[in-house]
C-alpha positions as CSV (number, residue, x, y, z in Angstrom):
1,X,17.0,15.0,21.8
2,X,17.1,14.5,17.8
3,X,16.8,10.9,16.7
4,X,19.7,10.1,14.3
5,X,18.6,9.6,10.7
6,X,19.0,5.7,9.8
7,X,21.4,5.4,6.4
8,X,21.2,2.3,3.7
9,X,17.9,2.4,2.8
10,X,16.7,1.0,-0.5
11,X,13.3,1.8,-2.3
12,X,12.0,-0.6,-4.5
13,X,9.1,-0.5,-7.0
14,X,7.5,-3.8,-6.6
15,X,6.1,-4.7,-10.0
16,X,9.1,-4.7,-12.6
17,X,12.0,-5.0,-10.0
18,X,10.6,-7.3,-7.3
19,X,7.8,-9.6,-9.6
20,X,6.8,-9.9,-13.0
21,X,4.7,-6.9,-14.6
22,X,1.1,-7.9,-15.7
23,X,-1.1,-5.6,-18.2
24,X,-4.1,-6.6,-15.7
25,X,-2.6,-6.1,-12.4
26,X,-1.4,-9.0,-9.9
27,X,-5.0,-9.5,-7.9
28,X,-3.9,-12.7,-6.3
29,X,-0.8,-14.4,-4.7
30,X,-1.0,-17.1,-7.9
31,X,-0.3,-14.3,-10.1
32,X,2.9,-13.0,-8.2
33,X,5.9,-14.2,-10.4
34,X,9.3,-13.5,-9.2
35,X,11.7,-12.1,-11.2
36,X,14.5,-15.0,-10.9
37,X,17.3,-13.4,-9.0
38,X,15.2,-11.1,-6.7
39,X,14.6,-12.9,-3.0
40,X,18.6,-13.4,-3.0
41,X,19.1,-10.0,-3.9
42,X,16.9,-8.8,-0.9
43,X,18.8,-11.1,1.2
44,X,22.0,-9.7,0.2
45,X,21.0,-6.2,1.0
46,X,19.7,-7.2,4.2
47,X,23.2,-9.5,4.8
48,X,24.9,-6.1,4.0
49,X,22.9,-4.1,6.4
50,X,20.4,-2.2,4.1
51,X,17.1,-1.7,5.1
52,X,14.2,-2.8,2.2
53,X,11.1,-0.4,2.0
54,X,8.8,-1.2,-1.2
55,X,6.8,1.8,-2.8
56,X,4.4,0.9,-5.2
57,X,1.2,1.9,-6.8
58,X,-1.6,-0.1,-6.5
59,X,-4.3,1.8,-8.4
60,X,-6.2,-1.5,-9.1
61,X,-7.8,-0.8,-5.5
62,X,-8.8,2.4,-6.9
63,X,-10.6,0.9,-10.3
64,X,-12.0,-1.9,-7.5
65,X,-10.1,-4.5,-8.6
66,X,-8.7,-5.9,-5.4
67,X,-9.0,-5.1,-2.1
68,X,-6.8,-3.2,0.3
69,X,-7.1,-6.6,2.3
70,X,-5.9,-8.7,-0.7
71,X,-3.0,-6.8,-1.8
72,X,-2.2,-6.8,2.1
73,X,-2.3,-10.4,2.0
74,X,-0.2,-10.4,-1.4
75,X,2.4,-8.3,0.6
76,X,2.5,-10.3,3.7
77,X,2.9,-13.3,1.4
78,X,6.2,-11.7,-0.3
79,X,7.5,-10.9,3.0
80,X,7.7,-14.5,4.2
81,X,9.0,-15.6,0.9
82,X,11.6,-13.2,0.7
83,X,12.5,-13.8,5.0
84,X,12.6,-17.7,4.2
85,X,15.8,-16.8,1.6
86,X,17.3,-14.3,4.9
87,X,15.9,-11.4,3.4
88,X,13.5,-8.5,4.8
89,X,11.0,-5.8,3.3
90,X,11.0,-3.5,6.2
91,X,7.8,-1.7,5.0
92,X,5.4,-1.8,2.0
93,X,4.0,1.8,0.8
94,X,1.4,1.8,-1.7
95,X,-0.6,4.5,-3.2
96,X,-4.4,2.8,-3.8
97,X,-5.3,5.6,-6.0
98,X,-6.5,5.9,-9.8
99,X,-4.1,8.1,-11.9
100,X,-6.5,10.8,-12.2
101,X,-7.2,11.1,-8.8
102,X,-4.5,14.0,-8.4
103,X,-2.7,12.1,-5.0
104,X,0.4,13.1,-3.5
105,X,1.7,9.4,-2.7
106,X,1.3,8.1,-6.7
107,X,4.6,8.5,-8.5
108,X,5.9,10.2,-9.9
109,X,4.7,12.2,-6.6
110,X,7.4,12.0,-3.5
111,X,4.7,11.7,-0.7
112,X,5.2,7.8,-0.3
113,X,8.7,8.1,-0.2
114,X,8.2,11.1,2.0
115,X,6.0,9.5,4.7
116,X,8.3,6.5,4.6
117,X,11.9,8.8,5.7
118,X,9.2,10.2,8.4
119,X,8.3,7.2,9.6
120,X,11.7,5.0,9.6
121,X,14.1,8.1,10.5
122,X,15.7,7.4,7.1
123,X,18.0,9.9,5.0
124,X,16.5,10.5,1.6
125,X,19.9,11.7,0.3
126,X,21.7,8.6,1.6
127,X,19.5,6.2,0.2
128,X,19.0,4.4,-3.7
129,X,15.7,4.2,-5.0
130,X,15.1,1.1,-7.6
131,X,12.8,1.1,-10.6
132,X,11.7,0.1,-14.2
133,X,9.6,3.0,-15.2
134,X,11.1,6.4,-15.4
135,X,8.0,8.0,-13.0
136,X,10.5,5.6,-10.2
137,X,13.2,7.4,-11.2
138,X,11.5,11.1,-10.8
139,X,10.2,10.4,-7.9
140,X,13.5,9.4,-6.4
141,X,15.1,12.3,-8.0
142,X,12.7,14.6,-6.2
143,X,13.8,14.1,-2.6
144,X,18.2,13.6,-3.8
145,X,18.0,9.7,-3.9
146,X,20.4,8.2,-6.2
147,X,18.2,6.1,-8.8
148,X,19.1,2.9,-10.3
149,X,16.8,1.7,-13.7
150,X,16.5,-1.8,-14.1
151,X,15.7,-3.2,-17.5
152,X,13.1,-5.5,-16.2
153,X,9.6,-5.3,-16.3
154,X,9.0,-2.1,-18.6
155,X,12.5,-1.1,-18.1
156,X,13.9,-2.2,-21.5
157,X,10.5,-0.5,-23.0
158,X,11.3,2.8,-21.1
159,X,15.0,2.6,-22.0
160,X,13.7,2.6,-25.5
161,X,11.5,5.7,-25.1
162,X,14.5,8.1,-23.4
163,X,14.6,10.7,-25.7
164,X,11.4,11.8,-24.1
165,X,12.3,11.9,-20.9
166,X,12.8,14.8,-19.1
167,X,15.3,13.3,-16.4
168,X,18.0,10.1,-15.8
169,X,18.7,7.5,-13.8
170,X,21.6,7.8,-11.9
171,X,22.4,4.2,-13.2
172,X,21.0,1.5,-14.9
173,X,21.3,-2.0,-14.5
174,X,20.0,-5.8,-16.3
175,X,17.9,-6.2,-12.9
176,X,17.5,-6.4,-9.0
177,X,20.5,-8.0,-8.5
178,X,22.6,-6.4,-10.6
179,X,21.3,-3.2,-9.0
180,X,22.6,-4.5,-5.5
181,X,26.0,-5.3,-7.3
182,X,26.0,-2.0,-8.0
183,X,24.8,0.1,-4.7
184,X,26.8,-2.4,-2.6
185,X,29.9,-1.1,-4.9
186,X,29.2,2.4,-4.8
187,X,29.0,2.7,-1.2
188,X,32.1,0.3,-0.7
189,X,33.8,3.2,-2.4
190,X,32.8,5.9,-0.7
191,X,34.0,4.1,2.6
């Protein structure tokens, strides 16, 4: 018997969308900064039936950075945060490779996103992906999810630089919650 895909799914990039962006990598749970507005956002997609998968890279376990076991820790941290405020990351998928390591899970590659509608039953097509950096945004264009640009993190500094890009966001909005505003809207409308 075929299992049913699972609808509602939203991707999020951690860094830029989730917590603050830093030039030398979060390494530690001290340097996780929230973006203001993000654990009630989470909360309000769970509230609304949505299941929360992160895909990130990570490629300062590559360069040796951190460890797989602290960025675990860093992650299991954020998921009790964000379940505290009624939300719920159903899965974190992160590529620990360098850019130049030619991997199939780093975005812009699909291969995280990929092992993640294996794994969960989850309908690519159905689903939003949620970014600040346009190699989000291919990468959810490559499997049919609709893509939502936030201007936080290096979103506003990627906005700035679209003349060079060779695809669009299906949207773009001020930040993770304005981004649930807008997928809880669109899918309220196709109802």
């Amino acid at each position: 018997m075929r299992q049913l895909l699972r609808r509602n799914a939203v991707f999020l990039d951690r860094d830029g969308v989730i917590c603050e962006n830093r030039d030398d990598y979060v390494k530690s749970w001290e340097e996780f900064v929230w973006i203001p507005g993000a654990k009630k956002a989470l909360s309000r997609l769970r509230s609304h039936g949505y299941i929360a998968i992160v895909i990130t890279n990570q490629s300062a376990i590559g360069r040796g950075i951190i460890s797989r076991r602290t960025l675990e820790e860093i992650h299991e941290r954020m998921g009790e945060e964000i379940a505290e405020t009624g939300g719920k990351i159903e899965k974190v998928y992160y590529c620990p490779h360098r850019p130049d390591d030619g991997c199939g899970c780093r975005k812009p590659g699909s291969g995280l996103l990929l092992q993640a509608a294996e794994d969960l039953k989850l309908d690519l097509r159905a689903s939003y992906l949620v970014g600040d950096a346009i190699t989000d945004i291919e990468m959810g264009h490559k499997v049919g999810s609709r893509t939502i640009m936030v201007k936080t993190g290096k979103g506003l500094s990627e906005l700035a630089d679209k003349n060079r890009w060779k695809i669009r966001p299906d949207y773009i909005a001020q930040g993770l919650s304005e981004a649930v505003d807008l997928i809880l809207e669109l899918d309220s409308a196709e109802k």
